[in-house]
C-alpha positions as CSV (number, residue, x, y, z in Angstrom):
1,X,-4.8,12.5,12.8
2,X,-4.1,10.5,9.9
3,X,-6.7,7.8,10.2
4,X,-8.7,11.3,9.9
5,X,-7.6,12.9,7.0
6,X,-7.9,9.3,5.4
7,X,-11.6,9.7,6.1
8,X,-11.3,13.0,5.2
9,X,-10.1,12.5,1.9
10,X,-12.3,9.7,1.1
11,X,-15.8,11.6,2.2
12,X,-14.2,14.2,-0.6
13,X,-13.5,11.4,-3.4
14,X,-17.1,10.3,-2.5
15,X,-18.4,13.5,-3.5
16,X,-16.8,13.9,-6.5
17,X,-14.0,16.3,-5.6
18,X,-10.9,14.9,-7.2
19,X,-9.0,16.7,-4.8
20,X,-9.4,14.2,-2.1
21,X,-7.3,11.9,-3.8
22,X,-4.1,13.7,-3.4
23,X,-3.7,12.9,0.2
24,X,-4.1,9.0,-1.0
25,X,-1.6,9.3,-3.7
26,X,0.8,11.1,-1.3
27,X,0.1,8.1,1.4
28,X,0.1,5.0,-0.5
29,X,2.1,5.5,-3.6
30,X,5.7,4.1,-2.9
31,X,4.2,1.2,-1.1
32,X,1.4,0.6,-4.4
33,X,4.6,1.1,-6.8
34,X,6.9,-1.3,-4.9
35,X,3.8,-4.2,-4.1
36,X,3.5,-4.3,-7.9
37,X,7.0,-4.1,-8.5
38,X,7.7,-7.0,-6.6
39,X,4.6,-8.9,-8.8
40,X,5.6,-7.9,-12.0
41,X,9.7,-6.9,-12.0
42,X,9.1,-4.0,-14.4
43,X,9.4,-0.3,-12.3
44,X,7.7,1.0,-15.6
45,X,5.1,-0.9,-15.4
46,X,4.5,-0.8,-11.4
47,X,4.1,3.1,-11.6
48,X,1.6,2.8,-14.5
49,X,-0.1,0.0,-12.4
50,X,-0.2,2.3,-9.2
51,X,-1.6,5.3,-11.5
52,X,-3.9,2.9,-12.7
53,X,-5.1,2.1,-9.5
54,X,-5.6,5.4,-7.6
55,X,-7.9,6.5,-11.3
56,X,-9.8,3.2,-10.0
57,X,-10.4,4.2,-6.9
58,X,-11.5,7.7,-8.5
59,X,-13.6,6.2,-10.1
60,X,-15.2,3.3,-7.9
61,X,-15.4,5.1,-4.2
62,X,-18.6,5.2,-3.9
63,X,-18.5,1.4,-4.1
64,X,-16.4,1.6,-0.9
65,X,-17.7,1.2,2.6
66,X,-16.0,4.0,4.5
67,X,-16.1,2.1,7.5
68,X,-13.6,-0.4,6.8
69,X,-9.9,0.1,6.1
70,X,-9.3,1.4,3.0
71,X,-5.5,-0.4,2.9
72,X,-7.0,-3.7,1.9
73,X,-9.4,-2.5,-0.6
74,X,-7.0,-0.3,-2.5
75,X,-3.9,-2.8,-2.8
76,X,-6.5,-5.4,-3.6
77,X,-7.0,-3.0,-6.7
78,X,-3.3,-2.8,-6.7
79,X,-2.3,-6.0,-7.0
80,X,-5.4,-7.8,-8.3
81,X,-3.7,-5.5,-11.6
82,X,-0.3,-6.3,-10.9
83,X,-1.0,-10.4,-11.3
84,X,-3.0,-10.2,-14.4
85,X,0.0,-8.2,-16.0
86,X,2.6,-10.6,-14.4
87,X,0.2,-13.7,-15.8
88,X,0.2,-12.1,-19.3
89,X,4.0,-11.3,-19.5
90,X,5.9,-14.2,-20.7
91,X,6.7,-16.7,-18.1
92,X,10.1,-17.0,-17.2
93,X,11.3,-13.5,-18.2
94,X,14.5,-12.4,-16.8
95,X,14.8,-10.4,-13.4
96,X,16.4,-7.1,-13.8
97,X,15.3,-5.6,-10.1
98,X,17.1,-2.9,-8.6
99,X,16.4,-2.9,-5.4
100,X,17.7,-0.2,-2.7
101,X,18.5,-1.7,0.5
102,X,16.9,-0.2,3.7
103,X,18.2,0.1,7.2
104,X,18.0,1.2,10.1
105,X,22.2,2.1,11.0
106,X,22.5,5.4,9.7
107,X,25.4,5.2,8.1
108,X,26.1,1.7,7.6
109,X,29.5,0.4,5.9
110,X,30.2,-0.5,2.4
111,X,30.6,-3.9,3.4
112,X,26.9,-4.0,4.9
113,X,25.3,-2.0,2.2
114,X,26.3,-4.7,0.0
115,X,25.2,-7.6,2.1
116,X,21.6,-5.9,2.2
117,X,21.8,-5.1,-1.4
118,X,22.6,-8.9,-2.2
119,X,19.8,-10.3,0.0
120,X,17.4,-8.3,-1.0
121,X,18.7,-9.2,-4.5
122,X,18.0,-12.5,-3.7
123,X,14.6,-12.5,-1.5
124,X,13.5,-10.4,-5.1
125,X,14.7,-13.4,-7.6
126,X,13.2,-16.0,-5.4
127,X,9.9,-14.5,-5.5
128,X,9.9,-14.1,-9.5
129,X,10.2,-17.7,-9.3
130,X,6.9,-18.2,-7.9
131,X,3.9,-17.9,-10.1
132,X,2.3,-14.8,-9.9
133,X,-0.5,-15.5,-7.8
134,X,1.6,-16.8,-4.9
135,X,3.9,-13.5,-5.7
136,X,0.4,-11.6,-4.8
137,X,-0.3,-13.5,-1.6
138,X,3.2,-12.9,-0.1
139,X,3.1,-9.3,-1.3
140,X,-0.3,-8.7,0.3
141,X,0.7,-10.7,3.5
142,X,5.2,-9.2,4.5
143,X,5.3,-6.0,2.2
144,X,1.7,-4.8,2.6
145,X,1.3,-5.9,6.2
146,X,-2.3,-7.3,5.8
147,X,-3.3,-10.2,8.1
148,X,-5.2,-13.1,6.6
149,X,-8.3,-11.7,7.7
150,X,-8.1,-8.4,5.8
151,X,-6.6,-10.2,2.5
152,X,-9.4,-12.4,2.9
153,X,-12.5,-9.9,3.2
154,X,-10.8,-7.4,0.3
155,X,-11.1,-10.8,-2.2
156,X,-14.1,-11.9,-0.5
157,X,-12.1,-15.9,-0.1
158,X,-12.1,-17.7,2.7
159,X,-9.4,-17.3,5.1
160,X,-8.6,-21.0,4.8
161,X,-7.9,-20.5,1.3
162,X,-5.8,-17.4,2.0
163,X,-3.8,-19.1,4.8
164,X,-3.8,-22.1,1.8
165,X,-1.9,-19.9,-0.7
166,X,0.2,-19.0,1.5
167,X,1.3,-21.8,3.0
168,X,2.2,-22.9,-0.2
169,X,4.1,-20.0,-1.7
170,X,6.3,-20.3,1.6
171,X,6.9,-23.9,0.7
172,X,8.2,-22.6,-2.7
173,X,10.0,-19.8,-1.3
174,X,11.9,-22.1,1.3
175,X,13.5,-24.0,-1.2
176,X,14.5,-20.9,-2.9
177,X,15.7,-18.9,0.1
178,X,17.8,-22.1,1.6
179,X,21.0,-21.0,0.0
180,X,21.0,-17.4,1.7
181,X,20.0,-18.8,5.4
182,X,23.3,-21.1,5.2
183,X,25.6,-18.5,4.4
């Protein structure tokens, strides 16, 4: 049902009627605020990169082929944005992420509501470490949940150069998460 009312809601953004974009928004918001979040460290500037985005896909639709996902092409817009504001900030600007923990326990104790707040504290400072182009392939490849393929056909790059960059931002992060996998 909801692969359908994707379609749905794209055939309506195709033919001009705005309102076909509400079911996107509703959809993909939280995950196109937090991707760019975790690119540029700013929530300000994560939801004016999401808004930003979803007036994009307003207004290039028509440029997308309805009968591949739309996932891939929209956080492509997403974080495509996200990098060049990350690349423009000034490098080495300090992390102030707040970042709520998720779980799966229900009601989980203060003791491991901290724990998850710390490591996601931590998985957060490592990747503002990395540049922010390796920030974007990680983003695209465990928040999103794109394979290699799709990041590759959204940027139109070879797949060997997408497994490339990300093989290498792992080989930064490692370094960087080493400290938390000993504890």
């Amino acid at each position: 049902m909801d692969v359908d009312d994707e379609l749905s809601a794209i055939a309506r953004l195709q033919r001009g009627d705005v309102g076909g974009l509400e079911f996107l928004v509703r959809k993909y918001h939280p995950r196109a605020v937090r991707s760019a979040y975790l690119v540029v460290h700013d929530y300000a500037l994560a939801l004016d990169i999401a808004q930003t985005a979803f007036i994009r896909v307003f207004e290039r639709i028509r440029q997308f082929d309805a009968g591949r996902p739309f996932a891939p092409w929209f956080f492509k817009i997403v974080l495509r944005d996200a990098r060049k504001v990350a690349e423009r900030r000034a490098r080495g600007a300090p992390l102030e992420a707040t970042v709520q923990p998720s779980t799966a326990d229900p009601d989980p104790s203060p003791e491991d509501l901290w724990e998850q707040h710390e490591l996601a504290q931590a998985v957060v400072a490592a990747l503002a470490a990395l540049p922010p182009a390796e920030r974007v392939a990680i983003v695209q490849r465990y928040y999103v949940g794109l394979s290699e393929a799709e990041i590759a056909a959204a940027s139109r790059t070879p797949i060997g150069t997408i497994k490339w960059r990300l093989h290498v931002a792992r080989q930064h992060l490692r370094p960087l998460l080493q400290p938390i996998s000993t504890e």
